[in-house]
C-alpha positions in Angstrom: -25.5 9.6 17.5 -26.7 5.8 17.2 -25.5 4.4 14.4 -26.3 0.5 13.0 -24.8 -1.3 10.4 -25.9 -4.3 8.3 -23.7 -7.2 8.6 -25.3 -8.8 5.5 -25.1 -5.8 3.3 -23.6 -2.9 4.7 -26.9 -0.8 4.8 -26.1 1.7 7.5 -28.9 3.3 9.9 -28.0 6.2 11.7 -30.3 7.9 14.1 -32.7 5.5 12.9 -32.8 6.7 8.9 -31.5 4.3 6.4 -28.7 5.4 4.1 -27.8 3.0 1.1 -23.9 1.1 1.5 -23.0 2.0 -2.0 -23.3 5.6 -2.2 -24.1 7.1 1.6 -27.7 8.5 0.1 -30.6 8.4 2.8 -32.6 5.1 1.6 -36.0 3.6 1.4 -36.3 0.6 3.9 -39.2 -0.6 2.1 -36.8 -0.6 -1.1 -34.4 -2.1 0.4 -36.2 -5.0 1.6 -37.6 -5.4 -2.5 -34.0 -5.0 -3.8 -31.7 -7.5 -1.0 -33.4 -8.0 1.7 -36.1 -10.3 1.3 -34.0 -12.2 -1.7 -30.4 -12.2 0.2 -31.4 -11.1 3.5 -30.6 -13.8 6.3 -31.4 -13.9 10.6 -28.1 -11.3 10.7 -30.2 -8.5 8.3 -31.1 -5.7 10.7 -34.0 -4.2 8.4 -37.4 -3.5 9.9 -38.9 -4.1 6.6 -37.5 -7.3 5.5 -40.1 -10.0 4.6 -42.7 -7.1 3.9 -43.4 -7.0 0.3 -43.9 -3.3 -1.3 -41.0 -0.5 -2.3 -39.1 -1.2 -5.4 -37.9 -4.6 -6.9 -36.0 -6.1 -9.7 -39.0 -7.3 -11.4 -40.2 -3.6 -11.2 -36.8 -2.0 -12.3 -37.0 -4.4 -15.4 -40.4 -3.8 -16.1 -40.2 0.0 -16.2 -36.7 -0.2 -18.6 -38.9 -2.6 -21.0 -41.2 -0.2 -21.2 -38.9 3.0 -21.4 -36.9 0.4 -24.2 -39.0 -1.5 -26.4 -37.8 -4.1 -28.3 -37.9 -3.4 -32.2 
């Protein structure tokens, strides 16, 4: 088994699939990059996707629970 871990944010890959630090679920790489990596990210993030733009963001997240929320 070939496991990697991300010294920035704990993001593990293992066998080459990306599993999310916080709760062990297989991840989006593409999400990831949207969410830390291409805000937080530095040379020591290991993530293919990183400085590719695409997958979920914070601008989307908040977009989609303003519009699931509206303000009265």
């Amino acid at each position: 088994m070939n496991t990697k871990t991300c010294k920035k944010c704990g993001a593990t890959w293992i066998n080459g699939e990306h599993y999310w630090s916080g709760t062990g679920k297989k991840g989006n790489e593409l999400d990831l990059a949207g969410l830390v990596c291409n805000k937080l990210g530095d040379d020591n993030c290991i993530n293919p996707c990183r400085g590719q733009d695409g997958g979920v963001t914070w601008e989307k997240r908040l977009t989609e629970l303003e519009k699931d929320h509206p303000a009265d």
